[in-house]
PDB file of N, CA, C and O in Angstrom:
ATOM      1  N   UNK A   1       0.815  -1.196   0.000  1.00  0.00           N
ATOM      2  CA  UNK A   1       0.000   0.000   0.000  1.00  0.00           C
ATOM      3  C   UNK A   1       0.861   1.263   0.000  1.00  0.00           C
ATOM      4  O   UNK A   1       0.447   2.421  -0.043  1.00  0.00           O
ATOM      5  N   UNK A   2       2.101   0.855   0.055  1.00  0.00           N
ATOM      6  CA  UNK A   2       2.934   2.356   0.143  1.00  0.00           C
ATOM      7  C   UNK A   2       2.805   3.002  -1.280  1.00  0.00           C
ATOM      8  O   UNK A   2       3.390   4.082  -1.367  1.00  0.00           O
ATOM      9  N   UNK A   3       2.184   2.586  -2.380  1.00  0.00           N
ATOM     10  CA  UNK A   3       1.833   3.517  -3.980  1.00  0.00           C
ATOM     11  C   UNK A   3       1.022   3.859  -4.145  1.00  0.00           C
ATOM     12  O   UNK A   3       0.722   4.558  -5.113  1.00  0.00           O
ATOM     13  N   UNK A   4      -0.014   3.343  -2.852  1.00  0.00           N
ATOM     14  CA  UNK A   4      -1.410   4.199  -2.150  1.00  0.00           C
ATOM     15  C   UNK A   4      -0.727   5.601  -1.704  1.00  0.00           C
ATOM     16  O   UNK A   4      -0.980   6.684  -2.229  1.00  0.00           O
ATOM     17  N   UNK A   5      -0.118   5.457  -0.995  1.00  0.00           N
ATOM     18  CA  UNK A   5       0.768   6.565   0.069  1.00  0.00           C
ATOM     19  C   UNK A   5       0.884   7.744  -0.720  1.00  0.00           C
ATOM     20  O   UNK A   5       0.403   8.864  -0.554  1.00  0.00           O
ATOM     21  N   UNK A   6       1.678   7.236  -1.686  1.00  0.00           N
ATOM     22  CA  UNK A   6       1.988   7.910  -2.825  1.00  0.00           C
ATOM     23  C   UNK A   6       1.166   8.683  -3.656  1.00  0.00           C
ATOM     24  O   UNK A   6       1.353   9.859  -3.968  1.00  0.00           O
ATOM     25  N   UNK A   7       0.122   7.853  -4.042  1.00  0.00           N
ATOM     26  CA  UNK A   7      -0.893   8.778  -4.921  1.00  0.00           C
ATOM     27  C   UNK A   7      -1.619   9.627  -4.472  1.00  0.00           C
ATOM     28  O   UNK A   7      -1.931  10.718  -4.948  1.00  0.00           O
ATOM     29  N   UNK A   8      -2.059   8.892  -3.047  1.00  0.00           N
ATOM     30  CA  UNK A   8      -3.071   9.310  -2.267  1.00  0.00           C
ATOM     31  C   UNK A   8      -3.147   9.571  -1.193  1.00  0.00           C
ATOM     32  O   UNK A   8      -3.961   9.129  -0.383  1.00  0.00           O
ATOM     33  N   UNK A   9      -1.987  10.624  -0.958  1.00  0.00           N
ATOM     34  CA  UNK A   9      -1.667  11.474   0.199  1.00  0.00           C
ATOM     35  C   UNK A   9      -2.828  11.440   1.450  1.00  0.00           C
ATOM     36  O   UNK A   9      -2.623  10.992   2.579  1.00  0.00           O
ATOM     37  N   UNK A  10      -4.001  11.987   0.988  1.00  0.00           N
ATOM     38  CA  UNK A  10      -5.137  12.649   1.602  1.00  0.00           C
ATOM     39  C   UNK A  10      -5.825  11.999   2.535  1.00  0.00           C
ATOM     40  O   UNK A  10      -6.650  12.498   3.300  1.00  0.00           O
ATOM     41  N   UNK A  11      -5.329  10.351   2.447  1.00  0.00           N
ATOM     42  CA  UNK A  11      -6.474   9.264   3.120  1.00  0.00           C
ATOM     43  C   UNK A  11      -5.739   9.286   3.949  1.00  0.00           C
ATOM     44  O   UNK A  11      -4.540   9.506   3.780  1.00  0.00           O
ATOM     45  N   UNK A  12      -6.251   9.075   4.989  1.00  0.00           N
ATOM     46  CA  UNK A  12      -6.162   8.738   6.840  1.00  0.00           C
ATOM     47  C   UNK A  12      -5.605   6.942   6.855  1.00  0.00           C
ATOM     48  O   UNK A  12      -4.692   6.358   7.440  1.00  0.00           O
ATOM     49  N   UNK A  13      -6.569   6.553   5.999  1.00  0.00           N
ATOM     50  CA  UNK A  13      -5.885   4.954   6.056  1.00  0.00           C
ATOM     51  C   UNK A  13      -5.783   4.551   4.461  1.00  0.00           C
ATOM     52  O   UNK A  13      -6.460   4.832   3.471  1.00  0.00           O
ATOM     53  N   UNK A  14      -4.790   3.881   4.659  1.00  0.00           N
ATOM     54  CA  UNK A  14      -4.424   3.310   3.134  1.00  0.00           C
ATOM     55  C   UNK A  14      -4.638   1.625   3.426  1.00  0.00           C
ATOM     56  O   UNK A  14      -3.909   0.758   2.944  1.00  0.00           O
ATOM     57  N   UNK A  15      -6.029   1.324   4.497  1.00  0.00           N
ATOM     58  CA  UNK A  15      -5.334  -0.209   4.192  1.00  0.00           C
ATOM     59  C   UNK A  15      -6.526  -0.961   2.629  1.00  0.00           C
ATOM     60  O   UNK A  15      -7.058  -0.155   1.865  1.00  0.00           O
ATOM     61  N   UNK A  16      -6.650  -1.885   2.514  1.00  0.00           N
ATOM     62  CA  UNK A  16      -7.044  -2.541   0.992  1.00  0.00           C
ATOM     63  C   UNK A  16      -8.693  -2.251   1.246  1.00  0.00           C
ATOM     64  O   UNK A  16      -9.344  -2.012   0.229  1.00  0.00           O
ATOM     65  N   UNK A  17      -9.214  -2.257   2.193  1.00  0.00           N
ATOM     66  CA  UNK A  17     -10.417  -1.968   2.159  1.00  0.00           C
ATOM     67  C   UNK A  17     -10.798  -0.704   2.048  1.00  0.00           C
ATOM     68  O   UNK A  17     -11.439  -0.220   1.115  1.00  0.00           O
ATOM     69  N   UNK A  18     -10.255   0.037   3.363  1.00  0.00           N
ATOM     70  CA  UNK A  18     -10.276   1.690   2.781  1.00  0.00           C
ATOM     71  C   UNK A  18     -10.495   2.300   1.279  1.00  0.00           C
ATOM     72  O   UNK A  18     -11.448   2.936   0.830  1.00  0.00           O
ATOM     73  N   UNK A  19      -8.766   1.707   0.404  1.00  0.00           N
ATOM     74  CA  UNK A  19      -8.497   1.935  -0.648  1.00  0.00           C
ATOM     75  C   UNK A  19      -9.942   1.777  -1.643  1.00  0.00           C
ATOM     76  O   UNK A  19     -10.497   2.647  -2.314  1.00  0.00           O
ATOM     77  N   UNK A  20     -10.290   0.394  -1.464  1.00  0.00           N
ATOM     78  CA  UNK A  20     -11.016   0.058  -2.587  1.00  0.00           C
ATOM     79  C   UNK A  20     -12.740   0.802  -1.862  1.00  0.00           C
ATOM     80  O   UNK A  20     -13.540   1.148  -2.731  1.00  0.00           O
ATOM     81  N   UNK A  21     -13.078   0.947  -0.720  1.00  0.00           N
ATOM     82  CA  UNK A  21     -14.425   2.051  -0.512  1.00  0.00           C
ATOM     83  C   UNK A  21     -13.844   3.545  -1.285  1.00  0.00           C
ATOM     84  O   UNK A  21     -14.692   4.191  -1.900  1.00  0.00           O
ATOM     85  N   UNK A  22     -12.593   4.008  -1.251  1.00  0.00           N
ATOM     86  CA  UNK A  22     -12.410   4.973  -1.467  1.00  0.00           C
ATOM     87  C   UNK A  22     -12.023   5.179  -3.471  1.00  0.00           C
ATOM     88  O   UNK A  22     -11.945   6.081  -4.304  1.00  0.00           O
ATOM     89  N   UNK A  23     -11.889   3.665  -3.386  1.00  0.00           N
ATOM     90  CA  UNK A  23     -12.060   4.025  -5.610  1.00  0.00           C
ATOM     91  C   UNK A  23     -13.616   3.497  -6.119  1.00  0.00           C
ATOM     92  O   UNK A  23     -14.036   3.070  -7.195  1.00  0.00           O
ATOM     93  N   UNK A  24     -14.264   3.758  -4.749  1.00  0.00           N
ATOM     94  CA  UNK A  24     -15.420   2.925  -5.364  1.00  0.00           C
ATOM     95  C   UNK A  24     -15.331   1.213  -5.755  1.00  0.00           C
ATOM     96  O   UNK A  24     -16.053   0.972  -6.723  1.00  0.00           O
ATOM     97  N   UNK A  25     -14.855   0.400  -5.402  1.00  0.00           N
ATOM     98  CA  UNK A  25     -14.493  -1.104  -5.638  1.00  0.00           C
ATOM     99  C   UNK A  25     -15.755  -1.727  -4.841  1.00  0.00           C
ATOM    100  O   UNK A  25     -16.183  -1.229  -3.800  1.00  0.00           O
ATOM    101  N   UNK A  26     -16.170  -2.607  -5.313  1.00  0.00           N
ATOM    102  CA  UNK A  26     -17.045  -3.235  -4.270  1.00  0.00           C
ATOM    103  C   UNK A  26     -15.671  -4.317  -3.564  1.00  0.00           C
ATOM    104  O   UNK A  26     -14.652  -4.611  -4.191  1.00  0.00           O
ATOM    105  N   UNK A  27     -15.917  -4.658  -2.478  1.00  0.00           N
ATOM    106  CA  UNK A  27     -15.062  -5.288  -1.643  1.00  0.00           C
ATOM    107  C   UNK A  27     -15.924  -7.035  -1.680  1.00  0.00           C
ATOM    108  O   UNK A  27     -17.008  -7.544  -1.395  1.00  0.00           O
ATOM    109  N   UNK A  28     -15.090  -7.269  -2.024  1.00  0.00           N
ATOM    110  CA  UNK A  28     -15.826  -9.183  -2.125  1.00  0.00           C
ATOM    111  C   UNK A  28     -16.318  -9.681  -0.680  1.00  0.00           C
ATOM    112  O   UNK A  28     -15.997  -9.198   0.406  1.00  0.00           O
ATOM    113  N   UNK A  29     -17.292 -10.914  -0.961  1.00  0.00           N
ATOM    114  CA  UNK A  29     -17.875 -11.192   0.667  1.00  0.00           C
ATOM    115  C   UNK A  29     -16.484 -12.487   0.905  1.00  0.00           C
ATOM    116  O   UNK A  29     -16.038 -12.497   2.052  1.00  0.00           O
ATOM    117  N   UNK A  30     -16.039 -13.187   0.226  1.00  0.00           N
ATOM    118  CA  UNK A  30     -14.553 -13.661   0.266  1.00  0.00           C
ATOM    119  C   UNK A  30     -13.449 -12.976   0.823  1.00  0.00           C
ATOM    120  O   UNK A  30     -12.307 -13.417   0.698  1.00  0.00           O
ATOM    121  N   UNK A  31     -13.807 -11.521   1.664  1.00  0.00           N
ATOM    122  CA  UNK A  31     -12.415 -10.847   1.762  1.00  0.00           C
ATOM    123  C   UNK A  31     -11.578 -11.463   2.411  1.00  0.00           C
ATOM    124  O   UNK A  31     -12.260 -12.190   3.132  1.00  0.00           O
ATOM    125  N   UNK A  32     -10.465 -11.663   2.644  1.00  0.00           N
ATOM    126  CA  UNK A  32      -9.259 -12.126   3.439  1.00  0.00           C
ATOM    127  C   UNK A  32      -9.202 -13.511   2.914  1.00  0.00           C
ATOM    128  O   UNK A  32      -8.856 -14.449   3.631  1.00  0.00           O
ATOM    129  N   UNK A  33      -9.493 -13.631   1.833  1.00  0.00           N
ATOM    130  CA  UNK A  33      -8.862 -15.312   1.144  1.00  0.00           C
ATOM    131  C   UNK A  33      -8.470 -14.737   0.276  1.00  0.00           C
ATOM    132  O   UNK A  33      -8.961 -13.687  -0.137  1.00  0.00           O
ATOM    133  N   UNK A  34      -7.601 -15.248  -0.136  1.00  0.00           N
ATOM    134  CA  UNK A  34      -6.288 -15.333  -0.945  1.00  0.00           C
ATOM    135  C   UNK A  34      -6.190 -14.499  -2.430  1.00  0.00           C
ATOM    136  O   UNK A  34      -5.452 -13.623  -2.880  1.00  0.00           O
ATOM    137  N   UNK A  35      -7.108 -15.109  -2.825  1.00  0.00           N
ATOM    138  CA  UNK A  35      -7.767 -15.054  -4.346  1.00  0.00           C
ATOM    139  C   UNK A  35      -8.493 -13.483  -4.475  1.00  0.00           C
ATOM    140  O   UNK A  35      -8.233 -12.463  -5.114  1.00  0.00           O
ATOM    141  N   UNK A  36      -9.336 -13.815  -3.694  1.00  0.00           N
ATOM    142  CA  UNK A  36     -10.413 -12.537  -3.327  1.00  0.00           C
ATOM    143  C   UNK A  36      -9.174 -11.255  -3.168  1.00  0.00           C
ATOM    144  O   UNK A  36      -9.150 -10.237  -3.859  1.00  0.00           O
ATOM    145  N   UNK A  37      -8.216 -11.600  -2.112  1.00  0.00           N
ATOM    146  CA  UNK A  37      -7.387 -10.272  -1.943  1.00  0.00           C
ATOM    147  C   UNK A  37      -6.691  -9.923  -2.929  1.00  0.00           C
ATOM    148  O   UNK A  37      -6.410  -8.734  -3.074  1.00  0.00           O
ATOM    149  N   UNK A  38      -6.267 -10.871  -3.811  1.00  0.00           N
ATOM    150  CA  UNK A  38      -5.408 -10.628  -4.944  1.00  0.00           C
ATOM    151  C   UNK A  38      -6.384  -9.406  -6.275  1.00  0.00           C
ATOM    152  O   UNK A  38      -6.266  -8.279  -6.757  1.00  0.00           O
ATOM    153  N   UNK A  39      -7.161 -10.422  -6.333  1.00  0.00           N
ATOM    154  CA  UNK A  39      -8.138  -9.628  -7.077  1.00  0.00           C
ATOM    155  C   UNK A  39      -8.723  -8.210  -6.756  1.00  0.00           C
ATOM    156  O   UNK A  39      -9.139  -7.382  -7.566  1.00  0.00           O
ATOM    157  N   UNK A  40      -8.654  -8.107  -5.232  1.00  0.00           N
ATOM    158  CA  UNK A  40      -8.969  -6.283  -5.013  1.00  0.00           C
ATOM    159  C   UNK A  40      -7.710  -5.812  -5.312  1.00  0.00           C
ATOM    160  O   UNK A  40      -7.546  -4.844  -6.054  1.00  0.00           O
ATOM    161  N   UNK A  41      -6.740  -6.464  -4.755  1.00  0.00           N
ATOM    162  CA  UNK A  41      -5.656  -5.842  -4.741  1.00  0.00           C
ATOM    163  C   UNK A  41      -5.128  -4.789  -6.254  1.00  0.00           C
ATOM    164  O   UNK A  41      -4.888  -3.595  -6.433  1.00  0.00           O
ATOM    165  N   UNK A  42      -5.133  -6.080  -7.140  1.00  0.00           N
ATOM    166  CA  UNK A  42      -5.160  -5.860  -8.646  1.00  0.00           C
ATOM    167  C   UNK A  42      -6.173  -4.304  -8.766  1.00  0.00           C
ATOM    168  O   UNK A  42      -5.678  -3.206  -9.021  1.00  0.00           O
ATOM    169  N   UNK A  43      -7.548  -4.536  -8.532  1.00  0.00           N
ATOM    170  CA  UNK A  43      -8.488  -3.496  -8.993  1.00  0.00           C
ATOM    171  C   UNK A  43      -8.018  -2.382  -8.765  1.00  0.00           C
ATOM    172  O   UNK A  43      -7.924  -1.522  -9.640  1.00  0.00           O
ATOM    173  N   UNK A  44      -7.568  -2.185  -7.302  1.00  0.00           N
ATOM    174  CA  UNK A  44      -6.956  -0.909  -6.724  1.00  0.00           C
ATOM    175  C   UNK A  44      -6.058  -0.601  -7.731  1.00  0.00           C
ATOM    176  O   UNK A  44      -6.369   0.319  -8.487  1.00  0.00           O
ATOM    177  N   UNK A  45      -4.877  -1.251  -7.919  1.00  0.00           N
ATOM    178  CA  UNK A  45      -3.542  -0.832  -9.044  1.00  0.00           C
ATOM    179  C   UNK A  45      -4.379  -0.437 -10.421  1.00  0.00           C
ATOM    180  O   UNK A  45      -4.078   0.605 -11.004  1.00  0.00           O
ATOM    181  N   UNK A  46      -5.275  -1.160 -10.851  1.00  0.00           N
ATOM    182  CA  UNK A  46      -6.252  -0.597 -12.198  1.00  0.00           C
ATOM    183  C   UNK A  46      -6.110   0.647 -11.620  1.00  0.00           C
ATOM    184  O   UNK A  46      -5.155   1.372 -11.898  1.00  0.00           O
ATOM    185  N   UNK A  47      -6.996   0.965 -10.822  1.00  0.00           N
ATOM    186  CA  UNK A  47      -7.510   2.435 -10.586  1.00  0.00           C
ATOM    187  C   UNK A  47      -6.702   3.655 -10.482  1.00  0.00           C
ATOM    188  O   UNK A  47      -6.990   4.803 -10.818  1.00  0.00           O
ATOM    189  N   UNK A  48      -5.740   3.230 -10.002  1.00  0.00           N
ATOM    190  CA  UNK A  48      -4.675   4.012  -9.777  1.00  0.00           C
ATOM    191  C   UNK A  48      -4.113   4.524 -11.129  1.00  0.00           C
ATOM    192  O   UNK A  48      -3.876   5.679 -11.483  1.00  0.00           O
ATOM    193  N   UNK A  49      -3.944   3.176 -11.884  1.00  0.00           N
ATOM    194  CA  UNK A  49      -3.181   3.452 -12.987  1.00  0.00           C
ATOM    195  C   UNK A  49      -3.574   4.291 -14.045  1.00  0.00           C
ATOM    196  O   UNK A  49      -2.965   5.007 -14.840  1.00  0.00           O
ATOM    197  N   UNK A  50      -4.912   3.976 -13.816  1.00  0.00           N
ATOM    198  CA  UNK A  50      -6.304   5.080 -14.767  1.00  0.00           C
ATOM    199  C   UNK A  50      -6.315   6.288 -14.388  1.00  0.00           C
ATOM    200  O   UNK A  50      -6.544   7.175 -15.210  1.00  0.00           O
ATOM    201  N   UNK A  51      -6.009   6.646 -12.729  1.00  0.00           N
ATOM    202  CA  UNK A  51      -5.860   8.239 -12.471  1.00  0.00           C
ATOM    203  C   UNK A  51      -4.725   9.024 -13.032  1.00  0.00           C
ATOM    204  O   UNK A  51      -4.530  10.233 -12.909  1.00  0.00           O
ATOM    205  N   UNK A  52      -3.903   8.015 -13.760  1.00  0.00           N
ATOM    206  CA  UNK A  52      -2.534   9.010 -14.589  1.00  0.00           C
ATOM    207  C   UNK A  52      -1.182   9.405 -14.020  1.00  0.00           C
ATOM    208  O   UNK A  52      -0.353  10.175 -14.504  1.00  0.00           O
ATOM    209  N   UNK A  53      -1.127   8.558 -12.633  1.00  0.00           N
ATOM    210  CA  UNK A  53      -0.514   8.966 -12.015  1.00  0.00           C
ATOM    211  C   UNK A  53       1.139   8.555 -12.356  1.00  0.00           C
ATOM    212  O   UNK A  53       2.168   8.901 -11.776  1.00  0.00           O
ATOM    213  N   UNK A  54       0.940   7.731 -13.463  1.00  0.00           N
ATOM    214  CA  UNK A  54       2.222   7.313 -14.013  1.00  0.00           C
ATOM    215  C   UNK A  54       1.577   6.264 -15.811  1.00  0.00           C
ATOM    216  O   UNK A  54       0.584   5.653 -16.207  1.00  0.00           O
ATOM    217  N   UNK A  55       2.935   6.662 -16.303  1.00  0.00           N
ATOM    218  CA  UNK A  55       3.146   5.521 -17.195  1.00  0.00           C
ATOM    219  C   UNK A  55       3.672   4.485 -17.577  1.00  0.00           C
ATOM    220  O   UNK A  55       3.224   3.523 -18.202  1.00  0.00           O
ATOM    221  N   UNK A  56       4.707   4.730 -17.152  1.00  0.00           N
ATOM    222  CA  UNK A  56       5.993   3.713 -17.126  1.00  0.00           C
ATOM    223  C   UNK A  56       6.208   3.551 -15.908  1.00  0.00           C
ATOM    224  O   UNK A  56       5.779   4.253 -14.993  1.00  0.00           O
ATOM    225  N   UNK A  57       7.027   2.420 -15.819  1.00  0.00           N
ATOM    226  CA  UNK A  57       7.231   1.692 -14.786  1.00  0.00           C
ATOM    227  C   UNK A  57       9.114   2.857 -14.198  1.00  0.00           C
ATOM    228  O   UNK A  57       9.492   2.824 -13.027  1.00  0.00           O
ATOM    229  N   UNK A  58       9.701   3.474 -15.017  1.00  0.00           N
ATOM    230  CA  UNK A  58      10.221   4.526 -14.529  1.00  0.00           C
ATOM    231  C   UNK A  58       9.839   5.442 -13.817  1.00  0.00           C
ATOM    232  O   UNK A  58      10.402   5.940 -12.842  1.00  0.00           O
ATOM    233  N   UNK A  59       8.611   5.756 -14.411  1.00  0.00           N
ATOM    234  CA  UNK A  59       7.420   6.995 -13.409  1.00  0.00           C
ATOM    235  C   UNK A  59       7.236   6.556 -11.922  1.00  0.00           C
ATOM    236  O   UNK A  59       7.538   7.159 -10.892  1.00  0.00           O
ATOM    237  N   UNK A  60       6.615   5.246 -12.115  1.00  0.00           N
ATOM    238  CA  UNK A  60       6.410   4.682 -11.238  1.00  0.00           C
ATOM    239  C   UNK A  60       7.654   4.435  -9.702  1.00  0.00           C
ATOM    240  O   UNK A  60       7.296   4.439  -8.524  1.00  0.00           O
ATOM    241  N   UNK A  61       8.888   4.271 -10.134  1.00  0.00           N
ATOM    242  CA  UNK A  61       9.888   4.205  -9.941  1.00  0.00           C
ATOM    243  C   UNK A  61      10.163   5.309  -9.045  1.00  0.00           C
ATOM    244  O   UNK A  61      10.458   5.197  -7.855  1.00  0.00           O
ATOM    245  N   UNK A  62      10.004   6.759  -9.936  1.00  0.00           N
ATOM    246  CA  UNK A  62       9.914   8.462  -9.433  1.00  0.00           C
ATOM    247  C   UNK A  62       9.218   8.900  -8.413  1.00  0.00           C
ATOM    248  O   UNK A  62       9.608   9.434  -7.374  1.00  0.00           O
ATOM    249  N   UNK A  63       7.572   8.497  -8.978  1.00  0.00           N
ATOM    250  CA  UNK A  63       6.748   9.002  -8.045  1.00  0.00           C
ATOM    251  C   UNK A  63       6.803   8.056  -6.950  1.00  0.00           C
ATOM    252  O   UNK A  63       7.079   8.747  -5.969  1.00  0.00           O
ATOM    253  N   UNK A  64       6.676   6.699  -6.540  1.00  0.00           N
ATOM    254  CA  UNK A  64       6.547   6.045  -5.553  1.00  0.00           C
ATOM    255  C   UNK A  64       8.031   6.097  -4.456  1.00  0.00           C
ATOM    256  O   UNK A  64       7.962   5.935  -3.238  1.00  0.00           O
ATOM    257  N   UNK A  65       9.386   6.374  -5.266  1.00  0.00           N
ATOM    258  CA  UNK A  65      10.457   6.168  -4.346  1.00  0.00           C
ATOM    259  C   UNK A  65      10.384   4.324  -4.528  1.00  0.00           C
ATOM    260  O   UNK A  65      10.715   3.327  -3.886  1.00  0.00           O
ATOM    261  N   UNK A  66       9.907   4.577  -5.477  1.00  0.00           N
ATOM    262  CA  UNK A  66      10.049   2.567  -5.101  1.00  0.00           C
ATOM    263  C   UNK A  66      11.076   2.230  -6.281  1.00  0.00           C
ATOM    264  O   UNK A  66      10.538   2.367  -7.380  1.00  0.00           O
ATOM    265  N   UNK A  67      12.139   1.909  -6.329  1.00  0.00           N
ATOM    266  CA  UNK A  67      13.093   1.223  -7.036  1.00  0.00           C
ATOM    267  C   UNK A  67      12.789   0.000  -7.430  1.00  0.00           C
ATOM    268  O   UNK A  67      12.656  -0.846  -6.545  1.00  0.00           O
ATOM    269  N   UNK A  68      12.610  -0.382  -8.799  1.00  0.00           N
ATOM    270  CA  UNK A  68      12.531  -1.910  -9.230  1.00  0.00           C
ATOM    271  C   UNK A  68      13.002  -2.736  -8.673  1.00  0.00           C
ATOM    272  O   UNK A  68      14.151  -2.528  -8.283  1.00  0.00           O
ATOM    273  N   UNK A  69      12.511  -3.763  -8.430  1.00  0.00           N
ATOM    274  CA  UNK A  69      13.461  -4.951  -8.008  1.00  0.00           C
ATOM    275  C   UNK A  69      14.291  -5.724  -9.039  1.00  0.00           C
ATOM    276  O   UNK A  69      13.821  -6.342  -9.994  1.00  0.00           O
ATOM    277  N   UNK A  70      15.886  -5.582  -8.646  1.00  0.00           N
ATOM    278  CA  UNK A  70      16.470  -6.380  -9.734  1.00  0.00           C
ATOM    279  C   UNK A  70      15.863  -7.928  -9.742  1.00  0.00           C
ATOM    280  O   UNK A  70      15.107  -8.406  -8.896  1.00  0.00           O
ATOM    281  N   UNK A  71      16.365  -8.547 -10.856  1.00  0.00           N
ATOM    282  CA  UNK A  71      16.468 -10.039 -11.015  1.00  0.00           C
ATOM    283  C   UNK A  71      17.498 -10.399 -10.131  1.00  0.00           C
ATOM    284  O   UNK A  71      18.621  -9.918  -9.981  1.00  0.00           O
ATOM    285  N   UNK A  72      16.806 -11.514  -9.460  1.00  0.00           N
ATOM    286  CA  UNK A  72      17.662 -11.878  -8.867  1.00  0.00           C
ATOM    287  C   UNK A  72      18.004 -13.374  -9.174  1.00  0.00           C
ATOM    288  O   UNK A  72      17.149 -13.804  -9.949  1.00  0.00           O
ATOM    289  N   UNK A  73      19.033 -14.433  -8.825  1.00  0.00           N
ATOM    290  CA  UNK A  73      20.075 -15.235  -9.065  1.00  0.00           C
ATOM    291  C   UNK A  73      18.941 -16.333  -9.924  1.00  0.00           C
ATOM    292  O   UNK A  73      17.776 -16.291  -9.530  1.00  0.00           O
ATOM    293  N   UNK A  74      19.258 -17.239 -11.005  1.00  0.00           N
ATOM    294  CA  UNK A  74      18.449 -18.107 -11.636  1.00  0.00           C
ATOM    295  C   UNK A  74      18.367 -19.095 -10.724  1.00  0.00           C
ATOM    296  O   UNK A  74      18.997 -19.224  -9.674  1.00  0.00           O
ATOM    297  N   UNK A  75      17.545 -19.778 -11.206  1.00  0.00           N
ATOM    298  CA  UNK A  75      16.895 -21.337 -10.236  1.00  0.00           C
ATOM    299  C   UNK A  75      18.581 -21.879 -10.746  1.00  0.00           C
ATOM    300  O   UNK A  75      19.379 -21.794  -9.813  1.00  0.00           O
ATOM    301  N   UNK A  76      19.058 -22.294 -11.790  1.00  0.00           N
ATOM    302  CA  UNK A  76      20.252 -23.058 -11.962  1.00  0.00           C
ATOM    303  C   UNK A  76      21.402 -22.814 -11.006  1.00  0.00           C
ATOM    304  O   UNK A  76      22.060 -23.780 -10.621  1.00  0.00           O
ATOM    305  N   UNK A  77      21.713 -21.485 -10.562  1.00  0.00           N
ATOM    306  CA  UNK A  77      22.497 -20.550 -10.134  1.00  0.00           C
ATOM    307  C   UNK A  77      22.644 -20.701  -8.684  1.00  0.00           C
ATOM    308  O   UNK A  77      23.579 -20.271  -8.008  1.00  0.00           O
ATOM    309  N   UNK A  78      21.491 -21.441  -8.224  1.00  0.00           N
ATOM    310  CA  UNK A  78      21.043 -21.465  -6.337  1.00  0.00           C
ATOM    311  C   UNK A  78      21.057 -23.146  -6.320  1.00  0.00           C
ATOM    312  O   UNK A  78      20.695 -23.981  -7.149  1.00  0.00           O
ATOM    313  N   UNK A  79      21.714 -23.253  -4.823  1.00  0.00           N
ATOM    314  CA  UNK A  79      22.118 -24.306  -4.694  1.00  0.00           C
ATOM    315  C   UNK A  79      20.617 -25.275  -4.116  1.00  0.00           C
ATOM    316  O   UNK A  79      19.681 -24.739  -3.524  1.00  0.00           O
ATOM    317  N   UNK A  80      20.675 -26.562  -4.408  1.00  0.00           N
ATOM    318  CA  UNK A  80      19.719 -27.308  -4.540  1.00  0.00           C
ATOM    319  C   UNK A  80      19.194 -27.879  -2.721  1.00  0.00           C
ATOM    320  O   UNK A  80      19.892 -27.838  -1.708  1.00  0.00           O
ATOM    321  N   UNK A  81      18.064 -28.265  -2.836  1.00  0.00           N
ATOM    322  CA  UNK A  81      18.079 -28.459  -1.407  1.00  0.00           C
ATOM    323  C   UNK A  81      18.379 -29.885  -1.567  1.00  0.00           C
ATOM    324  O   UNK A  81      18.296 -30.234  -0.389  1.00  0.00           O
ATOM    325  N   UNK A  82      18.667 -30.933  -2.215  1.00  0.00           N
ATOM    326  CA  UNK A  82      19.252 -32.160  -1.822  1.00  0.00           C
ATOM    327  C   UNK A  82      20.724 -32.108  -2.003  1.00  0.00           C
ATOM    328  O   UNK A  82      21.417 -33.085  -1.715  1.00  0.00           O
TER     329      UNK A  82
END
């Protein structure tokens, strides 16, 4: 939720329910399973992404303070658990 933070200074709470009463989302009667959260989760990032608040994943980068995550080491590269 910290690209909540980001966009959306103004809210008192940024947690996933807040967010999604506050983009208008209906909130699933499934909330807190897995699936269900993924799927608000997702909607919220739609919404966000529709307010313009970026385009690229550089923007994104800018405005959030959030640095990409590199790639990190290949499955071949990491040692095996047997």
């Amino acid at each position: 939720m910290r690209l909540a933070r980001t966009c959306l200074p103004e809210l008192a709470s940024h947690s996933l329910d807040h967010l999604a009463r506050h983009l208008q989302l209906q909130i699933p009667r499934d909330r807190h399973r897995a699936l269900a959260d993924v799927r608000l989760t997702l909607a919220v990032l739609q919404r966000l992404i529709n307010r313009g608040h970026w385009s690229t994943l550089m923007d994104l980068e800018r405005i959030a303070l959030m640095p990409a995550k590199k790639p990190g080491p290949s499955v071949a590269d990491q040692p095996g658990l047997f």
